[in-house]
C-alpha positions in Angstrom: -13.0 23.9 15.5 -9.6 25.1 15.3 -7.0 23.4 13.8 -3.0 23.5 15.1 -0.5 24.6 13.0 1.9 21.7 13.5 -1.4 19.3 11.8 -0.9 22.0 9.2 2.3 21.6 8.4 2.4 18.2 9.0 -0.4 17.6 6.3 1.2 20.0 4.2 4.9 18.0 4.5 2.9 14.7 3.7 1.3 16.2 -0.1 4.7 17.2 -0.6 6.2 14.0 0.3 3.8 12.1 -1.7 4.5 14.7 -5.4 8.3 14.2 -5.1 7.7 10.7 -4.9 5.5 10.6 -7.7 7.7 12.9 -10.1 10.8 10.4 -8.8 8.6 7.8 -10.4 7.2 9.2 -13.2 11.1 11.1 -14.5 12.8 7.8 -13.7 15.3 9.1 -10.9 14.4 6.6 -8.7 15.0 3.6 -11.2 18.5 4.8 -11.1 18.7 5.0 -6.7 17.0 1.2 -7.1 19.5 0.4 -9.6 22.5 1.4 -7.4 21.1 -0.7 -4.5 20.4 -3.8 -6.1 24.2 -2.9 -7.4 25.9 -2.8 -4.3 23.8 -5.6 -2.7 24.7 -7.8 -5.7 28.3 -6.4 -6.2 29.8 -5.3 -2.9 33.1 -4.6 -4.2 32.8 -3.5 -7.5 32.1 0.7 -8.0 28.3 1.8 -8.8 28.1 3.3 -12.1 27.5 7.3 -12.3 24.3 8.0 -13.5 25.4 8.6 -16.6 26.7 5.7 -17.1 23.7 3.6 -15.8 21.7 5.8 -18.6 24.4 4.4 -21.4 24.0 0.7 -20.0 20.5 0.8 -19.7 20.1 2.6 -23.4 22.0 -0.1 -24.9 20.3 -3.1 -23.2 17.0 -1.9 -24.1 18.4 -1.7 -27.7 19.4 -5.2 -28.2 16.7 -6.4 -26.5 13.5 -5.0 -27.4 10.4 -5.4 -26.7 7.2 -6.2 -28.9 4.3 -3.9 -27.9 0.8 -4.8 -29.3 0.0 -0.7 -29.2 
């Protein structure tokens, strides 16, 4: 059986789809692309915080409000 090169490639662009999306997930860059959405959803007017800026706020919530782990 011979298989087209367009299935190929088409496989192929799906395994590469699916390991960006996981390393978005795992590194945390697509917390920050959800965070700016739920932003401008919530806040229409009000400008969406650079990146670094998100890493600041977030870094500073998680400090004053921590969590108890059991491990």
């Amino acid at each position: 059986m011979r298989v087209l090169p367009e299935v190929c490639w088409t496989g192929a662009a799906r395994v590469l789809r699916a390991v960006r999306w996981y390393l978005r997930e795992l590194t945390g860059e697509a917390e920050y692309d959800r965070y700016c959405e739920r932003h401008r959803r919530r806040h229409p007017r009000a400008p969406v915080p650079t990146r670094r800026e998100y890493q600041v706020l977030r870094t500073r919530h998680r400090e004053e409000h921590p969590q108890s782990r059991c491990c």
